[in-house]
VEXDREN-480364 format. One record per residue (C-alpha): chain; x, y, z. Coordinates in nm, 3 decimals. Layout:
residues N
A	X	Y	Z
...
end
This chain:
residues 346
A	11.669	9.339	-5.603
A	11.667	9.472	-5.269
A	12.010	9.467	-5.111
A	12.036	9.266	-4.768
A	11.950	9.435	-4.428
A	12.336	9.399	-4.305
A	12.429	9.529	-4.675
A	12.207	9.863	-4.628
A	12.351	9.904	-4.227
A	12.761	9.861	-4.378
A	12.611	10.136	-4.582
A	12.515	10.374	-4.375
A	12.789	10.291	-4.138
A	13.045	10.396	-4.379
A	12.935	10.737	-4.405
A	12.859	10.766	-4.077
A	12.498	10.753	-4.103
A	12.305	10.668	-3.777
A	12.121	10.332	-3.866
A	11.885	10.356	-3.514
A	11.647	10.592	-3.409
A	11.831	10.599	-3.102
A	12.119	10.760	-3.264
A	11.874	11.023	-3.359
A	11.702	11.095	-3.053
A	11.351	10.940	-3.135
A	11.231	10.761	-2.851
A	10.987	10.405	-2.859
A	10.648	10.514	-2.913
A	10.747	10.811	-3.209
A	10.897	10.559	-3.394
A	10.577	10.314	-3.363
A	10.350	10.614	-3.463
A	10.579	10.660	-3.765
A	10.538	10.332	-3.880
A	10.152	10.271	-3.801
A	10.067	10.635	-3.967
A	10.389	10.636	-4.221
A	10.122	10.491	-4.503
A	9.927	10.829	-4.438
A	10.187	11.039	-4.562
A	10.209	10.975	-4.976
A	9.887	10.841	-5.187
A	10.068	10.531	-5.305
A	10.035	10.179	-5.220
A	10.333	10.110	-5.008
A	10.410	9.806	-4.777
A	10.274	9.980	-4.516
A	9.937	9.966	-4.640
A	9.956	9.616	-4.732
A	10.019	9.593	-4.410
A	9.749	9.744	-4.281
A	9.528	9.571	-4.516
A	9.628	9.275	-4.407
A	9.594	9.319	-4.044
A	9.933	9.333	-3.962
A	10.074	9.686	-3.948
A	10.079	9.729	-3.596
A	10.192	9.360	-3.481
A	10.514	9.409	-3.738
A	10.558	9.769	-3.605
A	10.609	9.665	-3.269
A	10.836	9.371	-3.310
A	11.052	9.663	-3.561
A	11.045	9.914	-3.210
A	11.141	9.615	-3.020
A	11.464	9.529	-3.222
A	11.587	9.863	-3.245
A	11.498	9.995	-2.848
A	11.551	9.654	-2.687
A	11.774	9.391	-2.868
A	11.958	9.607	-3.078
A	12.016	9.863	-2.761
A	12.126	9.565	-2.566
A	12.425	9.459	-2.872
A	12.501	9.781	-2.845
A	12.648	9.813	-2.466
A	12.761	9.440	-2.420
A	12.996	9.386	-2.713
A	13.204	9.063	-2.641
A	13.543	9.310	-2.667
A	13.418	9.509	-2.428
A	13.276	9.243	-2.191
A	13.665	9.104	-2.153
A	13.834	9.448	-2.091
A	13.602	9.532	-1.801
A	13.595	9.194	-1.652
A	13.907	9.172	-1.655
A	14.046	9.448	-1.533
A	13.756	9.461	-1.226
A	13.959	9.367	-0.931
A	13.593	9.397	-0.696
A	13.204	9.341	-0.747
A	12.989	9.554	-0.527
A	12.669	9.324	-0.525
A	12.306	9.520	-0.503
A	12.090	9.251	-0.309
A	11.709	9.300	-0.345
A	11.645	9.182	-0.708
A	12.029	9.119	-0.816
A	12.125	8.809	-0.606
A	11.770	8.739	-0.480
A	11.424	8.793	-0.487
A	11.229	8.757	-0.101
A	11.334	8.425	0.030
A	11.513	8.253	-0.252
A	11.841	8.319	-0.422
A	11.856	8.415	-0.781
A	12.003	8.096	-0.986
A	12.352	8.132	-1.092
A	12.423	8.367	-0.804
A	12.578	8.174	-0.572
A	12.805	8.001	-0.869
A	12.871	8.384	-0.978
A	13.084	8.412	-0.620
A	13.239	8.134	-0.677
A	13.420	8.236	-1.018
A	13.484	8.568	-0.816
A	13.704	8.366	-0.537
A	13.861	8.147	-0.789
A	13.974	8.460	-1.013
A	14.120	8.604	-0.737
A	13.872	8.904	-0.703
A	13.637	9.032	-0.430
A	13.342	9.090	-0.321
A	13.100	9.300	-0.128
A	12.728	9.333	-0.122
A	12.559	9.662	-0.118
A	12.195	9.711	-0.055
A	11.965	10.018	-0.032
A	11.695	9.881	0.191
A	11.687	10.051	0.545
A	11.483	9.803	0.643
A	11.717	9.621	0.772
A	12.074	9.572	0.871
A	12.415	9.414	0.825
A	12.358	9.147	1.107
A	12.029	9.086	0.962
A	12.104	9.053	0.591
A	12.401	8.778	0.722
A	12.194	8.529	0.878
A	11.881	8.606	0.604
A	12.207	8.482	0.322
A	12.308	8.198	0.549
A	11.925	8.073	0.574
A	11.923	8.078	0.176
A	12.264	7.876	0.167
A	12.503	8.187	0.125
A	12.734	8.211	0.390
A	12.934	8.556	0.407
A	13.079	8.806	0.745
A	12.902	9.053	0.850
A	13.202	9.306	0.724
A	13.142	9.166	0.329
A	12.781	9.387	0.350
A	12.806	9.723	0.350
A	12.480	9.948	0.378
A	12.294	10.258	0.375
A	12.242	10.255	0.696
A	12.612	10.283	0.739
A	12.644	10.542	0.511
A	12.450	10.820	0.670
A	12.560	10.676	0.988
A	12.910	10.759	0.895
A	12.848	11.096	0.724
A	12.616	11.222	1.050
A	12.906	11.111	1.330
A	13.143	11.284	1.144
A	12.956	11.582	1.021
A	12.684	11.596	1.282
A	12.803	11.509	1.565
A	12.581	11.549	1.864
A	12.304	11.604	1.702
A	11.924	11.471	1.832
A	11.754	11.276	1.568
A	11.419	11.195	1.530
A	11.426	10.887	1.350
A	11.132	10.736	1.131
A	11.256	10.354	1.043
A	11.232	9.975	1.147
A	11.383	9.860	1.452
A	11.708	9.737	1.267
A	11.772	10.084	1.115
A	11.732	10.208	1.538
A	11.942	9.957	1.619
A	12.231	10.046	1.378
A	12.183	10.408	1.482
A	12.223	10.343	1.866
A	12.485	10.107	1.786
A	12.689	10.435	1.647
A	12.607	10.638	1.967
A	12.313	10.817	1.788
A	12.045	10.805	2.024
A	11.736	10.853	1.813
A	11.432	11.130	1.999
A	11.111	11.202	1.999
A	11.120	11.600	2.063
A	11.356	11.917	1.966
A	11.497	11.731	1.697
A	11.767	11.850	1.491
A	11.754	11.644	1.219
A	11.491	11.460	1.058
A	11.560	11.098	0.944
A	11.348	10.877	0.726
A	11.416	10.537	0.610
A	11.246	10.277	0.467
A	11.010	10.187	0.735
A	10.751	9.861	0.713
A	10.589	9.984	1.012
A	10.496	10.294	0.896
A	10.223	10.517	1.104
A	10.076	10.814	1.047
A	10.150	10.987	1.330
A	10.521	10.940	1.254
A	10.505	11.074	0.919
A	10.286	11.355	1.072
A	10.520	11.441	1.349
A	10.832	11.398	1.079
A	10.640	11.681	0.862
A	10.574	11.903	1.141
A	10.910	11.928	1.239
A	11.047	11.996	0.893
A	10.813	12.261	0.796
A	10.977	12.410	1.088
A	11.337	12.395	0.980
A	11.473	12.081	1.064
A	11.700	11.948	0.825
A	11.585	11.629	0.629
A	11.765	11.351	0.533
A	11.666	11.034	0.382
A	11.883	10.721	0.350
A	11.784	10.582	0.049
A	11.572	10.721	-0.262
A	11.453	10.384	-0.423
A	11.078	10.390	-0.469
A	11.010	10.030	-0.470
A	11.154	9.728	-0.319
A	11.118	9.409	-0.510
A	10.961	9.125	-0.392
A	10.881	8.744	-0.501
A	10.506	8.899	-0.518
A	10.575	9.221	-0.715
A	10.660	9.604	-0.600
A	10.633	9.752	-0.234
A	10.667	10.118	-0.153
A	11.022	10.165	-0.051
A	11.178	10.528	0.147
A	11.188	10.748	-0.172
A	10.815	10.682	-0.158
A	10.768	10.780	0.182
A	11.009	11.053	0.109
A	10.733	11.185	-0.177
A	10.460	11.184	0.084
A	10.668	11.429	0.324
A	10.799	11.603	0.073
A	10.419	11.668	-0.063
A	10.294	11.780	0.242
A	10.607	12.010	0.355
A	10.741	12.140	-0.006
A	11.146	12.001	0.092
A	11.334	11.733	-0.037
A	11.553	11.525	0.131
A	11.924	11.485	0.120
A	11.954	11.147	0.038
A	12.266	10.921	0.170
A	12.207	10.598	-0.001
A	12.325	10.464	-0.398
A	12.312	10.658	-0.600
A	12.518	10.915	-0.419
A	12.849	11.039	-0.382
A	12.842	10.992	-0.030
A	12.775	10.550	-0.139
A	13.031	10.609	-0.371
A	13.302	10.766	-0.117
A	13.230	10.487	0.190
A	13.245	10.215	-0.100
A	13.601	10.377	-0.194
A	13.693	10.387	0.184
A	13.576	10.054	0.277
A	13.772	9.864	-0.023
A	14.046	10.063	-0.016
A	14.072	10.050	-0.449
A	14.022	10.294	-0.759
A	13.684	10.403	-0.896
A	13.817	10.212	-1.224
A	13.901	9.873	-0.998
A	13.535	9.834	-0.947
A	13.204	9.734	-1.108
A	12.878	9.776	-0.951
A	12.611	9.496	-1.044
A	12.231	9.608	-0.981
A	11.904	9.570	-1.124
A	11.818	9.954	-1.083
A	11.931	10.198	-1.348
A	11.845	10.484	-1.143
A	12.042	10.409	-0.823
A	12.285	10.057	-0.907
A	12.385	10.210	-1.221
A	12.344	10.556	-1.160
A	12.629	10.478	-0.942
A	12.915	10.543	-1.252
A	12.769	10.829	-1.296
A	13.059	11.093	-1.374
A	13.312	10.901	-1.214
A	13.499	10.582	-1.352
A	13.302	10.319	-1.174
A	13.262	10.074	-1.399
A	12.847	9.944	-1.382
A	12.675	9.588	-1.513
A	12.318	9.593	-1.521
A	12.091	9.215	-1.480
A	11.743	9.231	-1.573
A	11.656	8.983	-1.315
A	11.472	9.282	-1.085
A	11.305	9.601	-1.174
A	11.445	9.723	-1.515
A	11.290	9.578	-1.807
A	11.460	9.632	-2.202
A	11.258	9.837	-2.289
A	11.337	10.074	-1.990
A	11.629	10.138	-2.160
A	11.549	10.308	-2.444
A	11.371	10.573	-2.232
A	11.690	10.633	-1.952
A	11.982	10.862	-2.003
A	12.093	10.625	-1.752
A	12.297	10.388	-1.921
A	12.501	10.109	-1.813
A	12.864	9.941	-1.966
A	12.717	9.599	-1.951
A	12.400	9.384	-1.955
A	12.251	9.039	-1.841
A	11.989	8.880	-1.800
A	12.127	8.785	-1.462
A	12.469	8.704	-1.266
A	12.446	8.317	-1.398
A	12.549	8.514	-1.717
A	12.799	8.743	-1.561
A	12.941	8.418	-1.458
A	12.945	8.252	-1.820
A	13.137	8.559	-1.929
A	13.408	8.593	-1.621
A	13.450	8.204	-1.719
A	13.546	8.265	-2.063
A	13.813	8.508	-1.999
A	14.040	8.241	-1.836
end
């Protein structure tokens, strides 16, 4: 008789076998081409070949990658022990926007509840988003419109970020500026008066009304030596319709043309993680970022002891996982389960 699956994996696990491919550094589509050309290997009629026979190899092989790269991957990081020790301990949620609390014009559901069990556990709060396309002021009254009413101080943004780092560092310095109106308006808000010629420093954020004369000007000036900086390095923005090209995009297209890359201000960076520090006043370990993004929201605890939850309500999918050295201390499917789990602990 065959012994039970969970029999075989208490096995293993006693003598410290690795019981997913994971474990062994095989990634998704190696393990499906093991299984769909496994039968090849030994002339015998295995299961595999029954399989195959039958029709069914390659169906059966991909529900097998799915349980060991996605739900297996996902019991993994969110064990209920764990879930409680970093909830608990959190003292403030720094909140991406664009894909984590809503998509376009309508709030996520469960995220507006998800504040709510913040305020009545006596935690905090903040939102952080990436997108340059807009500002503080802006993002207030777009969350009051969908029923979420916040201060302006309670969203914190990359706009503010390089803001900060430029009036401190580079002070007096003429920018030429490629970005929507609310990124000019945050910028000569500051005292940073953005130019059009003898710039010395190029910066490019995530700009809607993108023209090609900008981007052409924005090259030319690079290629001679101005410095360029970039607030934010997301490629896409989600939207209720799908993806848009977001400033690491742009970014690509400059960087193409010119050979440089940009110094880039926004999450994932150190300089996000130092104005989030400053701005709450707590420990890297108080905190927990919540994002849909592994490559900026949860890149974010990223040698430091900021603790990260990852919801799969935006851009990451499961299976992303299994592919990213990016990995986060939590998962859900969105904050309406972050919620749930805050709930249970008191």
């Amino acid at each position: 008789m065959i012994p039970e699956v969970n029999t075989i994996e208490d096995l293993l696990k006693a003598v410290k076998a690795p019981i997913n491919p994971i474990e062994v550094e095989i990634d998704a589509d190696t393990f499906y081409n093991s299984l769909v050309y496994g039968k090849e290997m030994r002339n015998r009629y295995s299961i595999l070949q029954l399989l195959w026979d039958l029709g069914l190899l390659e169906k059966y092989s991909r529900e097998v990658v799915n349980y060991f790269f996605k739900e297996q991957l996902i019991k993994k990081v969110s064990l209920p022990d764990k879930e409680k020790n970093i909830l608990k301990k959190v003292k403030c949620f720094i909140l991406d926007m664009d894909g984590t609390f809503y998509l376009g014009n309508r709030i996520i559901d469960g995220s507006l509840s998800f504040l709510e069990s913040v305020k009545n556990r006596g935690k905090c709060f903040y939102f952080f988003t990436n997108n340059s396309s807009r500002n503080a002021k802006y993002y207030q009254e777009q969350l009051k419109k969908m029923g979420c009413v916040v201060e302006e101080k309670d969203i914190l943004t990359s706009n503010q970020v390089i803001i900060k780092y430029i009036t401190e560092n580079q002070k007096g310095r003429q920018v030429y500026l490629v970005g929507n109106d609310y990124l000019k308006e945050d910028f000569e808000s500051a005292g940073i008066k953005p130019v059009d010629d003898n710039p010395n420093l190029v910066v490019v954020g995530f700009d809607t009304t993108l023209a090609y004369q900008q981007v052409s000007k924005a090259c030319h000036y690079i290629r001679n030596g101005v410095p360029f900086f970039a607030v934010n390095p997301d490629f896409n923005c989600p939207t209720e319709k799908g993806f848009i090209p977001d400033c690491g995009s742009i970014c690509a297209m400059i960087t193409a043309s010119t050979g440089v890359n940009p110094v880039f201000f926004g999450k994932p960076t150190h300089h996000t993680l130092q104005y989030i520090l400053d701005r709450t006043g707590l420990r890297e370990q108080d905190i927990a970022y919540i994002g849909d993004r592994l490559y900026t929201d949860i890149a974010m605890g990223k040698d430091n002891q900021m603790n990260t939850i990852l919801v799969l309500s935006g851009e990451t999918r499961k299976e992303d996982l299994a592919l990213s050295k990016i990995k986060p201390d939590l998962i859900f499917e969105s904050l309406k389960e972050v919620k749930l789990a805050l709930d249970k602990l008191y």
